[in-house]
Every structure is written in C-alpha cells, then in structure tokens.
PDB file of N, CA, C and O in Angstrom:
ATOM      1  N   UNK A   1     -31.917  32.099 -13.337  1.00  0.00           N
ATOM      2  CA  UNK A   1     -30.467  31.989 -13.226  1.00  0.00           C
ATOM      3  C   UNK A   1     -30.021  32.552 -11.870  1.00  0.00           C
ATOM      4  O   UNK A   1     -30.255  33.705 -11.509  1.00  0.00           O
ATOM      5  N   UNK A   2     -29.378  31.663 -11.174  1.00  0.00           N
ATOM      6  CA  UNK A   2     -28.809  32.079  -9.641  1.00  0.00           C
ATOM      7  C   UNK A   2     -27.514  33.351 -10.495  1.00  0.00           C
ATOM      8  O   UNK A   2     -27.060  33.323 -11.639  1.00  0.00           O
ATOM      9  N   UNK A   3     -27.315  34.107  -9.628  1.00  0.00           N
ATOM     10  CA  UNK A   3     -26.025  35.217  -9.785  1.00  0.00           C
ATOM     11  C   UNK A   3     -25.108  34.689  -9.071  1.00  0.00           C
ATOM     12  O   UNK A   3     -25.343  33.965  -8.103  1.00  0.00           O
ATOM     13  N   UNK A   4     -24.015  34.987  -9.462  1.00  0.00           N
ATOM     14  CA  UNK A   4     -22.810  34.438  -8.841  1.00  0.00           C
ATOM     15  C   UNK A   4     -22.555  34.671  -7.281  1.00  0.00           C
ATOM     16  O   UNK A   4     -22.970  35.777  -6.936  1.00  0.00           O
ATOM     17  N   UNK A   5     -22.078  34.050  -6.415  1.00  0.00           N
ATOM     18  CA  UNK A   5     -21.716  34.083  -4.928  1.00  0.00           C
ATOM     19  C   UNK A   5     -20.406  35.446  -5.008  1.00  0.00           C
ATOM     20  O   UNK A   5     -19.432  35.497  -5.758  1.00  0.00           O
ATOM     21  N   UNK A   6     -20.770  36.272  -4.122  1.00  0.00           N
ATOM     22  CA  UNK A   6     -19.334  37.142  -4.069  1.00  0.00           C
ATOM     23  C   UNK A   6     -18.469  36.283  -2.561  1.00  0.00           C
ATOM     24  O   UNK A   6     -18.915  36.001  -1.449  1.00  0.00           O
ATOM     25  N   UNK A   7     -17.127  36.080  -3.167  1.00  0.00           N
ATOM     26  CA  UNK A   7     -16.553  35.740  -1.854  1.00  0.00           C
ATOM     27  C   UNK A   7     -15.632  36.626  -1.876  1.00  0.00           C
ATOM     28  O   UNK A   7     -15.086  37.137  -2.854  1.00  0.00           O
ATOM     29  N   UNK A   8     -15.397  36.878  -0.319  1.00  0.00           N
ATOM     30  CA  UNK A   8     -14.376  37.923  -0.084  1.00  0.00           C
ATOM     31  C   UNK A   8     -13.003  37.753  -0.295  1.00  0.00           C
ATOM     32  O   UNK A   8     -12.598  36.678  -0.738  1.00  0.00           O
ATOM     33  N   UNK A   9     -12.224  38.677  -0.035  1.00  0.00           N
ATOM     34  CA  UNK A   9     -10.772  38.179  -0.444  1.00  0.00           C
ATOM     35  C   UNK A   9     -10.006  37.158   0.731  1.00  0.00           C
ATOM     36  O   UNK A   9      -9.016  36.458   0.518  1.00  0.00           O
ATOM     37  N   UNK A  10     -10.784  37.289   2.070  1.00  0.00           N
ATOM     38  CA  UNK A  10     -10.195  36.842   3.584  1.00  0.00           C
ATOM     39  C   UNK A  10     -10.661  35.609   2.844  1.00  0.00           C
ATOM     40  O   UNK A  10      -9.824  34.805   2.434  1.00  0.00           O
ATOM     41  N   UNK A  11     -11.965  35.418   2.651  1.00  0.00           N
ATOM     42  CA  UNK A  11     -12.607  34.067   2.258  1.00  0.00           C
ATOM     43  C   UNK A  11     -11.403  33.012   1.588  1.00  0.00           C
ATOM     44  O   UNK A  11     -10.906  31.973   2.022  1.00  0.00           O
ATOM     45  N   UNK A  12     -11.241  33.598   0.640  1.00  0.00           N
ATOM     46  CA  UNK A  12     -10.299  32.805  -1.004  1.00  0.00           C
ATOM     47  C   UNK A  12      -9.092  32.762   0.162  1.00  0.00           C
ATOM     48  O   UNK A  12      -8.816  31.691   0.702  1.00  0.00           O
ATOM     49  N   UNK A  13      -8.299  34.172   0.558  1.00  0.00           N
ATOM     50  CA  UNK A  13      -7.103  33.476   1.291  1.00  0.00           C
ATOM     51  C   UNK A  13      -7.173  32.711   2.328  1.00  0.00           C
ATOM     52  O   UNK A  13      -6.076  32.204   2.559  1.00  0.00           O
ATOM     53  N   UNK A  14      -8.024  32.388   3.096  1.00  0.00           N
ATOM     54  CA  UNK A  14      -8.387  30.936   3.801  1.00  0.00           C
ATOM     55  C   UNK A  14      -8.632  30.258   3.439  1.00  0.00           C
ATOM     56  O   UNK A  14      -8.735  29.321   4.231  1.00  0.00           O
ATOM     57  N   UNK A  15      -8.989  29.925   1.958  1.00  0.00           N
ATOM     58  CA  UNK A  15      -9.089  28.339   1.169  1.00  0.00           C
ATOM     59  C   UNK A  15      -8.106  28.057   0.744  1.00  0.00           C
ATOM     60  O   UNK A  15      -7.678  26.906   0.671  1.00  0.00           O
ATOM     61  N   UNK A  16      -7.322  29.464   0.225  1.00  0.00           N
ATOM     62  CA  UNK A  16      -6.232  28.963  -0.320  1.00  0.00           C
ATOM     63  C   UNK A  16      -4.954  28.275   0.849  1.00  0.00           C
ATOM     64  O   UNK A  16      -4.256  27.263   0.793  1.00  0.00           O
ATOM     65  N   UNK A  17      -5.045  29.032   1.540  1.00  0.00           N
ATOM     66  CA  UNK A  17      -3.861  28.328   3.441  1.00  0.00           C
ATOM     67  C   UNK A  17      -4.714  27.412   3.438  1.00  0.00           C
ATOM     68  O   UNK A  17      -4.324  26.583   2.616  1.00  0.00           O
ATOM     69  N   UNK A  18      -5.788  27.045   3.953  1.00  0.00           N
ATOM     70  CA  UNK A  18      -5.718  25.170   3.755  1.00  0.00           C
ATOM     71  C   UNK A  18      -5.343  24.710   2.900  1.00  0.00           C
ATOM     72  O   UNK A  18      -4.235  24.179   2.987  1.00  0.00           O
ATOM     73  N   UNK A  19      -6.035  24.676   1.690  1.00  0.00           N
ATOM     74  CA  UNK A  19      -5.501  23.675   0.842  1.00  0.00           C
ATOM     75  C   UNK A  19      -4.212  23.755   1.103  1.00  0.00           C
ATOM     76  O   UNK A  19      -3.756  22.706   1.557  1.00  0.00           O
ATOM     77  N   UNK A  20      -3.017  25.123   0.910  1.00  0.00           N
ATOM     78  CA  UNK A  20      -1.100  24.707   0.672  1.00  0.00           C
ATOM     79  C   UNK A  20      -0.904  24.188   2.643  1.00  0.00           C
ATOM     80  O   UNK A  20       0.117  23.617   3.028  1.00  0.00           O
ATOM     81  N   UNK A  21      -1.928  24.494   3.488  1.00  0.00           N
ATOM     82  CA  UNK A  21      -1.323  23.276   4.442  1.00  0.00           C
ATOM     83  C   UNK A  21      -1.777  21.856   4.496  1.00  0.00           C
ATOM     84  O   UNK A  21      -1.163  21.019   5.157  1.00  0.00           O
ATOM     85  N   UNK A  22      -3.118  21.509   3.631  1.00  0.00           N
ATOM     86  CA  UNK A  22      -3.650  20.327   3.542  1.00  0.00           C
ATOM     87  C   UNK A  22      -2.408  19.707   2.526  1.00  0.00           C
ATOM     88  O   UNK A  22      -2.243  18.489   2.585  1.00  0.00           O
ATOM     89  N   UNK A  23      -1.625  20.409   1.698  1.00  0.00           N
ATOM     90  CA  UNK A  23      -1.161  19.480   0.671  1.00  0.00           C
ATOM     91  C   UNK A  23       0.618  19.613   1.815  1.00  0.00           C
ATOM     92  O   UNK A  23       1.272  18.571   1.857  1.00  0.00           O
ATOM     93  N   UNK A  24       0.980  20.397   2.311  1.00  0.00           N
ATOM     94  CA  UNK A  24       1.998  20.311   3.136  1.00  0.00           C
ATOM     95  C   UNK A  24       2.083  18.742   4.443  1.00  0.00           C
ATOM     96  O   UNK A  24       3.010  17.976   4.703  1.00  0.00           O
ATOM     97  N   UNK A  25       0.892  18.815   4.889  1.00  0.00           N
ATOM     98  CA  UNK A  25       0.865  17.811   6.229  1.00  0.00           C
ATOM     99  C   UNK A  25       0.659  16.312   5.232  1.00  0.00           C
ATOM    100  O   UNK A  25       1.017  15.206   5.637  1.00  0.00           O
ATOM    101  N   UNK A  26      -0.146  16.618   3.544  1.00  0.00           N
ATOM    102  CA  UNK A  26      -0.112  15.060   2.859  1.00  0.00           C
ATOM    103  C   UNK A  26       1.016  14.721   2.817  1.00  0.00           C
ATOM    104  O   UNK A  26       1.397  13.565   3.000  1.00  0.00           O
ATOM    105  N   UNK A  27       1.894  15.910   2.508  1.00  0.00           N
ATOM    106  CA  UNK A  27       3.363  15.357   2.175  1.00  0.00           C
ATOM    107  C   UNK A  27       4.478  14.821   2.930  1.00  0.00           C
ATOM    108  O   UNK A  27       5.428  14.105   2.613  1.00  0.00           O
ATOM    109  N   UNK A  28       3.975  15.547   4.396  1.00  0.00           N
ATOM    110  CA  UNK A  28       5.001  15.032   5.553  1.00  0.00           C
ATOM    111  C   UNK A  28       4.361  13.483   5.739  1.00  0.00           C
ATOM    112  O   UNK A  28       5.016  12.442   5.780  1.00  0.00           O
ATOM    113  N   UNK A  29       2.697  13.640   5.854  1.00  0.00           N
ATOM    114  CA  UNK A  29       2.223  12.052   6.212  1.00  0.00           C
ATOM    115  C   UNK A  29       2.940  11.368   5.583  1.00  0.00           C
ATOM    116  O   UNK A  29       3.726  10.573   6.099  1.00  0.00           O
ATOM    117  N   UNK A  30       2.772  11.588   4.057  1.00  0.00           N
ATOM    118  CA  UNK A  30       3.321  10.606   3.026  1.00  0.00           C
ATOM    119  C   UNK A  30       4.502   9.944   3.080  1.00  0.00           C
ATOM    120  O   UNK A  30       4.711   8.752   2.851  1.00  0.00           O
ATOM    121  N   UNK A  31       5.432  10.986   3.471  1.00  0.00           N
ATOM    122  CA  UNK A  31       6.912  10.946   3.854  1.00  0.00           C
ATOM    123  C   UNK A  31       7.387  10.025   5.237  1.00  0.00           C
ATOM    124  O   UNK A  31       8.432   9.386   5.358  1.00  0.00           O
ATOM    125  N   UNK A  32       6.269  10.170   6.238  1.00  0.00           N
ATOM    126  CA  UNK A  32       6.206   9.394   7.571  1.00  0.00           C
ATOM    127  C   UNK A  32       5.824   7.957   6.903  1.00  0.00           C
ATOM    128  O   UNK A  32       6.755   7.169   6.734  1.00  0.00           O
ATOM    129  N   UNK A  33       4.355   7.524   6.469  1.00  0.00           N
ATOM    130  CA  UNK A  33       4.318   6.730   6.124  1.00  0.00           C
ATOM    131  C   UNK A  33       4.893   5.074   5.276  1.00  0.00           C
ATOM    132  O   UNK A  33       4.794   3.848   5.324  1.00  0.00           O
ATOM    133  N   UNK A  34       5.627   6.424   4.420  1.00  0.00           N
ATOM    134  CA  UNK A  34       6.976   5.323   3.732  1.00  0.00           C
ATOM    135  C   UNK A  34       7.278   4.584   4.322  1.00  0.00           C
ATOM    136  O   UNK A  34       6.720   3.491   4.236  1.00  0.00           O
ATOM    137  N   UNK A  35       8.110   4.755   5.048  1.00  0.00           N
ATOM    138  CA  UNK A  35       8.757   3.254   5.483  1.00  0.00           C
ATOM    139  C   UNK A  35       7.947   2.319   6.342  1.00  0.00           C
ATOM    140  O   UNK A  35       8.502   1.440   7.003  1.00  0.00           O
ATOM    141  N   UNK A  36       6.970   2.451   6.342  1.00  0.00           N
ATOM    142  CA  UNK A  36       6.031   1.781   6.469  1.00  0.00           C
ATOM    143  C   UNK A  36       5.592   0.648   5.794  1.00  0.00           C
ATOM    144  O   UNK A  36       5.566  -0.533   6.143  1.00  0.00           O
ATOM    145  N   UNK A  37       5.133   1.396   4.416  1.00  0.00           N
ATOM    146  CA  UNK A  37       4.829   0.455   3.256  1.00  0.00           C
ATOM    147  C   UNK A  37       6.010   0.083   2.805  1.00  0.00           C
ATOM    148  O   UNK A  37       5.864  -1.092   2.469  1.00  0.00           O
ATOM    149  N   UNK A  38       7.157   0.429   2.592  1.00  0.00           N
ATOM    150  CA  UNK A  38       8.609  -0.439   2.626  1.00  0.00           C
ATOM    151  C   UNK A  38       8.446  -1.659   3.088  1.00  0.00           C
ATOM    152  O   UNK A  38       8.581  -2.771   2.576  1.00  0.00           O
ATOM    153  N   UNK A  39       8.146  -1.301   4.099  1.00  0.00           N
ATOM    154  CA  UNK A  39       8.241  -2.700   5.289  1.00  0.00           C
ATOM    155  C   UNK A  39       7.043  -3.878   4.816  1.00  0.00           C
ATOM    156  O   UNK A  39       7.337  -4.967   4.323  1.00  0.00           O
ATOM    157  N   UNK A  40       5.563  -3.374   5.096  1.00  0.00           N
ATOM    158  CA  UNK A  40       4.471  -4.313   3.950  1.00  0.00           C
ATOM    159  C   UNK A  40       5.197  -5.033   3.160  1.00  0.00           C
ATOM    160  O   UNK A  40       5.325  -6.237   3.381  1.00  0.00           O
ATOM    161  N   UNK A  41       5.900  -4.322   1.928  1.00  0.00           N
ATOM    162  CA  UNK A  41       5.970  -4.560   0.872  1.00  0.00           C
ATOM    163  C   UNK A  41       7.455  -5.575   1.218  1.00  0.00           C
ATOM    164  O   UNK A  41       7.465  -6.770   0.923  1.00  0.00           O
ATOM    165  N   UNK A  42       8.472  -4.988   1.776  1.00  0.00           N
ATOM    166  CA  UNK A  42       9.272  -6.437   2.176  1.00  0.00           C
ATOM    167  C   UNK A  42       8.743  -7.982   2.931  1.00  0.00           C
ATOM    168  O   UNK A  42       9.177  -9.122   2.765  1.00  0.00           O
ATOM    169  N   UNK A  43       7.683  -7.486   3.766  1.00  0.00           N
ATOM    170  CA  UNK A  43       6.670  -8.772   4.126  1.00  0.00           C
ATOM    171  C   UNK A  43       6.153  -9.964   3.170  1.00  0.00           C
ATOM    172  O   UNK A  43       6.386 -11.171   3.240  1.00  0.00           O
ATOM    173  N   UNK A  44       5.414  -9.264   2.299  1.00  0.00           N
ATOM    174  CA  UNK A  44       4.869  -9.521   1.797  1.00  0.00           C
ATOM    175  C   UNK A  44       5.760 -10.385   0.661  1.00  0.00           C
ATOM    176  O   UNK A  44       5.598 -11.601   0.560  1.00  0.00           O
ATOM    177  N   UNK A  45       6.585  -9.754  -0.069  1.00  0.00           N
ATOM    178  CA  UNK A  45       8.090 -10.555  -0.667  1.00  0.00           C
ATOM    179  C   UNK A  45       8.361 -12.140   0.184  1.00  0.00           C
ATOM    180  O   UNK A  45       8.126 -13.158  -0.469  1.00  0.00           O
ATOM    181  N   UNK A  46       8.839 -12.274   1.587  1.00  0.00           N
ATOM    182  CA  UNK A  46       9.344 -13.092   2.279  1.00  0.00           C
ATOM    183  C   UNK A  46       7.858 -13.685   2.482  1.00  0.00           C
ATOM    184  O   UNK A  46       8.075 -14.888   2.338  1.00  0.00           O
ATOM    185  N   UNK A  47       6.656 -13.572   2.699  1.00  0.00           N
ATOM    186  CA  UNK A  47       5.677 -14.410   2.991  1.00  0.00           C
ATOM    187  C   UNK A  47       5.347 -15.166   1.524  1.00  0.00           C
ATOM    188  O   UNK A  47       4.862 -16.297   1.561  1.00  0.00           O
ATOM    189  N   UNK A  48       5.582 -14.609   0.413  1.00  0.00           N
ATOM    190  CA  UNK A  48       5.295 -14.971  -0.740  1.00  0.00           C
ATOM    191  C   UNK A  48       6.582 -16.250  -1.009  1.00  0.00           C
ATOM    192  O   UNK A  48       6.159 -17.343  -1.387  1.00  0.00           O
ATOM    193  N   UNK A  49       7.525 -16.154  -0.887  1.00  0.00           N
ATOM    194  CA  UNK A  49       8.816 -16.917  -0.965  1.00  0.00           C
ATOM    195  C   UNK A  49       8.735 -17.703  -0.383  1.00  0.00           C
ATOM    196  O   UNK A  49       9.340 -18.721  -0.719  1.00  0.00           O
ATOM    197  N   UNK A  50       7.727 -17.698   1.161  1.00  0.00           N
ATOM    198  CA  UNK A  50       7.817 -19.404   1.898  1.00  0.00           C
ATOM    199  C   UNK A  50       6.657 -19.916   1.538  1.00  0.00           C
ATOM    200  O   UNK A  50       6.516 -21.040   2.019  1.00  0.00           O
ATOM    201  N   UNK A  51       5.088 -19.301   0.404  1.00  0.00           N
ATOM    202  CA  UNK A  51       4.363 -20.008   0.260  1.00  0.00           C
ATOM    203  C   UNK A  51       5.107 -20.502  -1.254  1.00  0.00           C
ATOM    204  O   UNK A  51       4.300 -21.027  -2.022  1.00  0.00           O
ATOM    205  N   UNK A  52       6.050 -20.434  -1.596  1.00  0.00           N
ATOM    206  CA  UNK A  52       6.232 -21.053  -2.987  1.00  0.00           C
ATOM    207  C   UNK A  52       7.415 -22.433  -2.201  1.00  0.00           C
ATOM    208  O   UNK A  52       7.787 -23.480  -2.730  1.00  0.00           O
ATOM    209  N   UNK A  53       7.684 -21.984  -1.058  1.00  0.00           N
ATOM    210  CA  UNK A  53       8.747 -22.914  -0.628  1.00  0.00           C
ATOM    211  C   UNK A  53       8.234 -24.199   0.118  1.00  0.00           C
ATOM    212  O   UNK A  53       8.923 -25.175   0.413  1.00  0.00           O
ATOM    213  N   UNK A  54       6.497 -23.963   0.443  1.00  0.00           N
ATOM    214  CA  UNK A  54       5.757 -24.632   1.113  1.00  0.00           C
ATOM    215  C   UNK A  54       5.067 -25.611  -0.632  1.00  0.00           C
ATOM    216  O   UNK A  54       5.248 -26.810  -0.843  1.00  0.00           O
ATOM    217  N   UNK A  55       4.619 -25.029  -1.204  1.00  0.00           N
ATOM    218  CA  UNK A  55       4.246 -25.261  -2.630  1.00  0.00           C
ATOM    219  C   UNK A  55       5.361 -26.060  -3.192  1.00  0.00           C
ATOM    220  O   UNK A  55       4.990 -26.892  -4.020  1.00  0.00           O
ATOM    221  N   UNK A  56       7.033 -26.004  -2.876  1.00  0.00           N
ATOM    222  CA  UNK A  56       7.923 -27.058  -3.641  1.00  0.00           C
ATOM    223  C   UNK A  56       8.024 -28.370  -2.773  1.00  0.00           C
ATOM    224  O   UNK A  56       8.321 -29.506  -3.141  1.00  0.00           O
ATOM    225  N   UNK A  57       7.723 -27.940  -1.620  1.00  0.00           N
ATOM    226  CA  UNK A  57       8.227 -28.883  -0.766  1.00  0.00           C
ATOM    227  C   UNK A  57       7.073 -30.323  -1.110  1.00  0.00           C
ATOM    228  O   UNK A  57       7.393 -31.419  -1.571  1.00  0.00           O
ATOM    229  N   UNK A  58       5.384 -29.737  -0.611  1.00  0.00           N
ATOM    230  CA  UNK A  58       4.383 -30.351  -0.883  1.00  0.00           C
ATOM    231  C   UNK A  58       4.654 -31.183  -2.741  1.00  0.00           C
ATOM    232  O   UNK A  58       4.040 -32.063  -3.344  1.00  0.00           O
ATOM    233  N   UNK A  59       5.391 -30.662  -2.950  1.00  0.00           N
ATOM    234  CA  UNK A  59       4.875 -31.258  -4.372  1.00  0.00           C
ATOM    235  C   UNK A  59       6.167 -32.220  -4.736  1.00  0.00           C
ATOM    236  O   UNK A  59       6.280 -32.561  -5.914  1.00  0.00           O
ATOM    237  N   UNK A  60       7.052 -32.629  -3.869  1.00  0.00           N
ATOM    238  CA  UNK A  60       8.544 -33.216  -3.206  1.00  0.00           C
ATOM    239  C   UNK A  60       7.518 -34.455  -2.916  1.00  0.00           C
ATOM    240  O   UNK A  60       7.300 -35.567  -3.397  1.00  0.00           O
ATOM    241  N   UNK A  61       7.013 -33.639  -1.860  1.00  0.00           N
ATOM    242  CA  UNK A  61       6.546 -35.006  -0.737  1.00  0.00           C
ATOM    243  C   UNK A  61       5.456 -35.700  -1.972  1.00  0.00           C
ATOM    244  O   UNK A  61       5.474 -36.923  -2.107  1.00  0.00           O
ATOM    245  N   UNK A  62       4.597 -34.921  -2.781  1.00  0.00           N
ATOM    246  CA  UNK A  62       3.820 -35.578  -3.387  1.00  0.00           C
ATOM    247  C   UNK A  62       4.385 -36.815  -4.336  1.00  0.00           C
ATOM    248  O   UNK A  62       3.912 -37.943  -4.198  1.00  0.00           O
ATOM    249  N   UNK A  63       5.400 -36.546  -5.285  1.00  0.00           N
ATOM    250  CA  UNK A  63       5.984 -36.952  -5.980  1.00  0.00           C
ATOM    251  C   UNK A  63       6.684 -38.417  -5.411  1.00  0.00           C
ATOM    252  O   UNK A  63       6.808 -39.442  -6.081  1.00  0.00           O
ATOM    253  N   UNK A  64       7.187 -38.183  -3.704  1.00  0.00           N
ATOM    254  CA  UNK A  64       7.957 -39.306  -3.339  1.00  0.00           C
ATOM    255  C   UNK A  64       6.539 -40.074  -3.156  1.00  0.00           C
ATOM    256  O   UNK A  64       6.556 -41.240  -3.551  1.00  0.00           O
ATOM    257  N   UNK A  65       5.841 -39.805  -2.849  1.00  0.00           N
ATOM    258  CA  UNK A  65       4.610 -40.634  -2.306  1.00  0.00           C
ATOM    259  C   UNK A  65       4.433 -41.554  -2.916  1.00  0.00           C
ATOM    260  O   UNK A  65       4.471 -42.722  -2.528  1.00  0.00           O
ATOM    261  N   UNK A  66       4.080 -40.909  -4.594  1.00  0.00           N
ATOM    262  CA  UNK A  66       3.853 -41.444  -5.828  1.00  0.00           C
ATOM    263  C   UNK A  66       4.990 -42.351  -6.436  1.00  0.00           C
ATOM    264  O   UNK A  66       4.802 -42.992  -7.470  1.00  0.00           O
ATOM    265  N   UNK A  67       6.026 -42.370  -5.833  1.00  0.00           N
ATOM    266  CA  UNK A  67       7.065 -43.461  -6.306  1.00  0.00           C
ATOM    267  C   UNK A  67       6.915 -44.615  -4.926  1.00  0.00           C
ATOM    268  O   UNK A  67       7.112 -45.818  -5.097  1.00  0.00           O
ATOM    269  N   UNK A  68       6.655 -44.209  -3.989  1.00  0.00           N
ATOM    270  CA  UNK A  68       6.903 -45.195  -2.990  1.00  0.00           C
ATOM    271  C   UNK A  68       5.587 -45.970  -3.377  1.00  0.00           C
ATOM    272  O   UNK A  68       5.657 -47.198  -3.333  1.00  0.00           O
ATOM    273  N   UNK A  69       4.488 -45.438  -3.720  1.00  0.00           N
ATOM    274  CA  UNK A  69       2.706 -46.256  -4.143  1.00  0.00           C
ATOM    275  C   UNK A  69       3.231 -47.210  -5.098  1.00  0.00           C
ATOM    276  O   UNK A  69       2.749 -48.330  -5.272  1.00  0.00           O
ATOM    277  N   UNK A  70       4.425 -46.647  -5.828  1.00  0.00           N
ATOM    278  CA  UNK A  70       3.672 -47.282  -7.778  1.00  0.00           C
ATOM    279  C   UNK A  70       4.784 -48.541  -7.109  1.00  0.00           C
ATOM    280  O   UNK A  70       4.533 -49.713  -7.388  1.00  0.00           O
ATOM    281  N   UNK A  71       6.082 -48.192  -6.169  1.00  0.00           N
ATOM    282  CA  UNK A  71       6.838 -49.455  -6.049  1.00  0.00           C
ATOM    283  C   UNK A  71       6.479 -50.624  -5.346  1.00  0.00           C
ATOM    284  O   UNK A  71       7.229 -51.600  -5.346  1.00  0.00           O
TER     285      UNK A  71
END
C-alpha cells in the first residue's frame, strides 16, 4: 500500500488560485465568445432558409417542366 502524498498548504492554495482563475478567464472567454456563436447560429438560420428557397423553387421549375412534357 503506497501512503498518502503530504501536500503542503502553499501547494493546495496554488491549485486552488488556478482552478478560481481557470474558471474566471472560462467565463470571460465564454462571455467574449457569445456573440460569436449568436452570429453562427443567425447564419446558419438564413443559409438554411435559402436552401429550402432553392428546394421550392427547383421543385416549381420541376413541376412546370412536367406540364409543359405531358402538353
């Protein structure tokens, strides 16, 4: 059986200041980032809307095709 590691107290309070600044700088990133993915995510909306608008149109043109063939 290994015995337990002694860590010092400097030790623990330097893990502990990273981690509350590792979770401080996630939160500003996070916060920077936003409107970021806002923006993606409005893209992505308007690119989706002209492939359904490309998808009505094609299926317009298909349809006239099919009446101008059968006449």
């Amino acid at each position: 059986m290994v015995p337990p590691v002694q860590v010092s107290p400097l030790i623990k309070t330097a893990r502990w200041s990273a981690l509350l600044v590792g979770i401080i700088y996630g939160k500003r990133r996070y916060d920077n980032l936003k409107p970021i993915a806002e923006e993606e995510r409005r893209i992505e909306e308007e690119e989706k809307k002209v492939r359904e608008e490309k998808e009505r149109i094609a299926k317009q043109l298909a349809e006239a095709n099919e009446d101008t063939i059968l006449k």
